[in-house]
C-alpha positions, 0 to 999 in steps of 0.5 A: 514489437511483435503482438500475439493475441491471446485469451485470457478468462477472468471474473466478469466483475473484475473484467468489469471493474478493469473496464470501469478503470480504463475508461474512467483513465482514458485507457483502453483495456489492452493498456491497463492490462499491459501496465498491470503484468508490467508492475507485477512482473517488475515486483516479482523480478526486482523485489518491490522495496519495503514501504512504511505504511503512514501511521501518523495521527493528528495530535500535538505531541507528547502530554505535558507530563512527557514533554521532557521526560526521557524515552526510560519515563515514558516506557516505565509509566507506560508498563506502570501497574503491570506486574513484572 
């Protein structure tokens, strides 16, 4: 594998916040910036799948009044008073 050197100018507070990463990682500057063009250039040339972001929220599930009720119970109590 051949190395070239090359120079780079980019903010000092991301230059800053990238040598925070590395160290805090056990990285060297070099290696955090190898692995970031790789992750974009692997995004960009094989089209990064789609990721549901998590939505959930804590609760127990439907009120007691939906329990049992239908998808079509819930939608028309939900839109109930609306106009329409």
């Amino acid at each position: 594998m051949g190395l070239m050197k090359t120079t780079v100018e980019i903010s000092d507070s991301l230059l800053q916040e990238a040598r925070d990463v590395a160290a805090r990682e056990g990285l060297t500057l070099r290696t955090l910036i190898e692995r970031g063009l790789h992750r974009v250039i692997d995004e960009v040339t094989r089209g990064s799948p789609f990721k549901l972001r998590h939505a959930s929220f804590s609760g127990s599930g439907r009120q007691t009044e939906f329990q049992d009720a239908a998808w079509e119970q819930v939608r028309d109590a939900i839109y109930r008073g609306r106009g329409g």
